[in-house]
C-alpha positions in Angstrom: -41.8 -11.5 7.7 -38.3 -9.6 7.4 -35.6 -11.0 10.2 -32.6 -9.5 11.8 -29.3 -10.8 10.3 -26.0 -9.3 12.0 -22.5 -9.5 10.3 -19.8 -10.9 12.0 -16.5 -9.7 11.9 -15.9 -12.5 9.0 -19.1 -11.9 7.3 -20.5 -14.8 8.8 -24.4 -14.2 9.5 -25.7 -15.0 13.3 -29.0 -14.6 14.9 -29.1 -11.1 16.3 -27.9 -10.6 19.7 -26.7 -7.1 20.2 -25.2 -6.3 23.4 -25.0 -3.5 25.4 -27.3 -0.7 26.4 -30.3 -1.8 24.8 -31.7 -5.7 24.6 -32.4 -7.5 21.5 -36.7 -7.5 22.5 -36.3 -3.7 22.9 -35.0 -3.3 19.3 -37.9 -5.9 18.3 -40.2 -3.2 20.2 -38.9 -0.2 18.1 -39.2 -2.4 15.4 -42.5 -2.8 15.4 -43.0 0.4 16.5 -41.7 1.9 13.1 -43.2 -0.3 10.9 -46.7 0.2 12.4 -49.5 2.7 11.2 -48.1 5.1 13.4 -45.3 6.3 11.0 -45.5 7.2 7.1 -44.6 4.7 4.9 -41.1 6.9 4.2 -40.2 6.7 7.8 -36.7 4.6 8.6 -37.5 1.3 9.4 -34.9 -0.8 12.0 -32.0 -1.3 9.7 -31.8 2.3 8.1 -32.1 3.6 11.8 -29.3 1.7 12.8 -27.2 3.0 9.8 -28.3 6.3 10.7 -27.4 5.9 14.3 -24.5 5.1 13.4 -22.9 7.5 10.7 -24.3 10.1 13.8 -21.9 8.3 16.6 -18.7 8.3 14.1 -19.4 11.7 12.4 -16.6 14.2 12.9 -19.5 17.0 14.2 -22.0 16.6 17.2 -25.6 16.6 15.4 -28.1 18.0 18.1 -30.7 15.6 18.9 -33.5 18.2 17.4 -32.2 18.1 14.0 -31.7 14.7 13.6 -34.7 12.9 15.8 -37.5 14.4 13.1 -35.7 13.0 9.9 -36.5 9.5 11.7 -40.3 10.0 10.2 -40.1 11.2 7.1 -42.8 13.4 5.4 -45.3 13.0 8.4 -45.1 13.1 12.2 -45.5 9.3 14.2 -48.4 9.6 16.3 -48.2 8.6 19.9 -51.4 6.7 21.3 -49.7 8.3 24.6 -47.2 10.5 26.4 -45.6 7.4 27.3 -45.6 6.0 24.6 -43.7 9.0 22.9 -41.3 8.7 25.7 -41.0 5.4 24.9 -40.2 5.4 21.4 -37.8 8.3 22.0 -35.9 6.1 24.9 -35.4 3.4 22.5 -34.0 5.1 19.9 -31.6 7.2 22.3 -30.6 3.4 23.6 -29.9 2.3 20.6 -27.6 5.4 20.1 -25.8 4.6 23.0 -25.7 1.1 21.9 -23.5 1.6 19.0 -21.5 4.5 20.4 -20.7 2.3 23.4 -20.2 -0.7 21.7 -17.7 1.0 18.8 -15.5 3.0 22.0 -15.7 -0.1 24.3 -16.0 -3.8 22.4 -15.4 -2.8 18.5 -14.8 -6.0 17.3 -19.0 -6.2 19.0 -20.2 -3.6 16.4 -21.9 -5.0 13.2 -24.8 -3.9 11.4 -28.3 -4.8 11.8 -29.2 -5.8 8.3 -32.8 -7.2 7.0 -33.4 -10.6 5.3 -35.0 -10.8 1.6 -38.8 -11.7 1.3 -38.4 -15.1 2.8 -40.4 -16.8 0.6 -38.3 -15.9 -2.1 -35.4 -17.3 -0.5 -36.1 -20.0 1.4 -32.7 -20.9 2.0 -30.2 -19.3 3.9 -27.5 -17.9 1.4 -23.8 -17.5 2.3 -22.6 -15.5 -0.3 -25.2 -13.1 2.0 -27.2 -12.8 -1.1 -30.6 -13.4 1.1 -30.0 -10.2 3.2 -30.4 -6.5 2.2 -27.4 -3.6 2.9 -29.1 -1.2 1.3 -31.4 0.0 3.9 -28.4 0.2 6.2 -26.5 2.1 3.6 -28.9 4.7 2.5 -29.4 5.1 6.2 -25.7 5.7 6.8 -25.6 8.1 4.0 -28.6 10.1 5.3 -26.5 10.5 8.5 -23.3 11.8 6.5 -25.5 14.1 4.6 -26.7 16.1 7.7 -23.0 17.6 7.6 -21.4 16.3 4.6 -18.8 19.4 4.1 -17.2 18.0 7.9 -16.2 14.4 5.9 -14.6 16.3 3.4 -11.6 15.2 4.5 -12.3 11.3 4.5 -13.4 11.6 1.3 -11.0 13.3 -0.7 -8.8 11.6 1.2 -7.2 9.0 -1.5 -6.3 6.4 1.2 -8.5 6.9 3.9 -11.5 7.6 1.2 -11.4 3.9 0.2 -13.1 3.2 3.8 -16.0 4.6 2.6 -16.7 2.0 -0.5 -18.6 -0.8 0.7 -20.9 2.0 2.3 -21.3 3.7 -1.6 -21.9 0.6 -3.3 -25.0 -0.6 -1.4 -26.1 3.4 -1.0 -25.7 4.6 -4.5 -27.6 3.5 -7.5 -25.3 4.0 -9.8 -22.4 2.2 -7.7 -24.8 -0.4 -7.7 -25.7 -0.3 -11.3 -21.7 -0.7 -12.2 -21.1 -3.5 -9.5 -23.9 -5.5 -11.0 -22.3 -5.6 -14.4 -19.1 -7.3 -12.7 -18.5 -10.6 -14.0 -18.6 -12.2 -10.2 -21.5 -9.6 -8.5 -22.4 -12.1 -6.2 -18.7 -12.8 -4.6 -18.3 -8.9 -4.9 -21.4 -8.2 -3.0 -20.7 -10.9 -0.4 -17.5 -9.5 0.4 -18.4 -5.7 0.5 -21.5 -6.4 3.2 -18.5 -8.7 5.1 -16.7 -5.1 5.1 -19.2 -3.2 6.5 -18.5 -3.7 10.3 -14.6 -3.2 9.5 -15.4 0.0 7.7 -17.3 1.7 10.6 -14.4 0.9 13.1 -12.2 3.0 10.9 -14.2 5.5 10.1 -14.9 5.5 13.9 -11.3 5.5 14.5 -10.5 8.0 11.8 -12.4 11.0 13.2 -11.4 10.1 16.9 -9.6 13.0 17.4 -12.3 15.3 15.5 -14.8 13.7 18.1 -12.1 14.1 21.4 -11.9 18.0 20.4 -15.8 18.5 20.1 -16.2 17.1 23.5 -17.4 12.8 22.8 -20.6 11.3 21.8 -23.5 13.6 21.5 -26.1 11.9 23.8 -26.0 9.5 27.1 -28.2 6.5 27.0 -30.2 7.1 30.1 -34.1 7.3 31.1 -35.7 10.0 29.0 -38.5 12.0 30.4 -40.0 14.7 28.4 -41.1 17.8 30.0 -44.5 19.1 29.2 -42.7 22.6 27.4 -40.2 20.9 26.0 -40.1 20.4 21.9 -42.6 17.4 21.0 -40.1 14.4 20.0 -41.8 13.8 17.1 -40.7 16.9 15.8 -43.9 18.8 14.9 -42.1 21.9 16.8 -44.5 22.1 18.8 -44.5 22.3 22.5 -45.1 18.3 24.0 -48.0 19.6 26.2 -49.5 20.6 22.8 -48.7 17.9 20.9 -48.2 14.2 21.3 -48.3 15.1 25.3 -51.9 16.5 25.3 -53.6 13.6 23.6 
């Protein structure tokens, strides 16, 4: 079974132990949760959420929740074995959001990635060149954030300074990045030392578009108890009013 690995600030790996709004058995809960029959095999599973999560709390432009929520699934809605389930499911993932936007404007040196271990029966051993752990999901995850309004980090990325912050995202999220790192003479030290630059990368990409994020008002949702009313749009993103939907069965 796949484990939680978190980077430390010095690319050290440590048992997961997030803190703040939501506790490490909750994200074991959404965990399961996403890789269960309930969702399609295309769905995010807990590491490219995170990355997602996370390219949403330090994007330069507010994402409403109904835009980005559905993309979570892929091709097919989850399905709910109850309202409260849905509401559930929906509450984690809006606690996890506040996790990361409260951990990155609070405790930044806290933030780090939630990446997945290798098939551990392939690698029996812990490696620390962090070659037994995956970025990639992470990545791709933080890539399909920036994509939802890629014309808004035009200026990070053209910038020829500031662009650079962006690299050790590219590398894991890109096949042909990766294709081109892997023909480096010393891939393994390379890819150790870009997935111990992940955590330091957010922070400045946080930092960077602070004062895009101060004019538009701060972070986009507040972690609190989510209830979902009966007319409102169905979470899982069907379009569909709840009472119709995931709320009626």
């Amino acid at each position: 079974m796949l484990r939680h690995r978190v980077v430390g600030r010095a690319g050290r790996m440590k048992p997961m132990g997030l803190e703040g709004t939501i506790a490490a058995t909750e994200i074991d809960e959404l965990e399961v949760f996403l890789n269960s029959d309930a969702v399609s095999d295309d769905a995010l599973n807990i590491s490219s959420l995170h990355g997602f999560l996370t390219a949403l709390v330090v994007s330069p432009s507010l994402i409403p929740l109904s835009q980005w929520f559905p993309l979570i699934w892929g091709e097919e809605e989850p399905t709910f074995d109850s309202e409260d389930q849905a509401e559930r499911v929906l509450g984690l993932v809006l606690r996890l959001y506040g996790s990361i936007a409260e951990d990155l404007a609070e405790r930044p040196e806290k933030f780090a990635p939630i990446l997945l271990e290798k098939d551990q029966a392939k690698s029996p051993r812990p490696d620390s060149r962090g070659l037994d752990i995956r970025p990639e999901d992470w990545c791709e995850g933080f890539s399909h954030g920036v994509g939802l309004c890629f014309e808004d980090w035009d200026p990070l990325i053209e910038d020829d300074v500031a662009g650079i912050l962006l690299a050790p995202i590219i590398a894991f999220s890109l096949p042909e990045s990766l294709k081109k790192l892997a023909e480096k003479a010393l891939f393994e030290t390379a890819r150790a030392e870009l997935i111990a630059l992940l955590p330091q990368a957010v922070r400045a990409i946080y930092e960077y578009w602070a004062p895009e994020r101060a004019h538009i008002g701060g972070s986009l949702v507040q972690p609190a108890r989510v209830k979902v009313g009966r007319n409102d749009p169905c979470p899982c993103g069907s379009g569909k009013k709840y009472k119709r939907c995931c709320g009626g069965r």
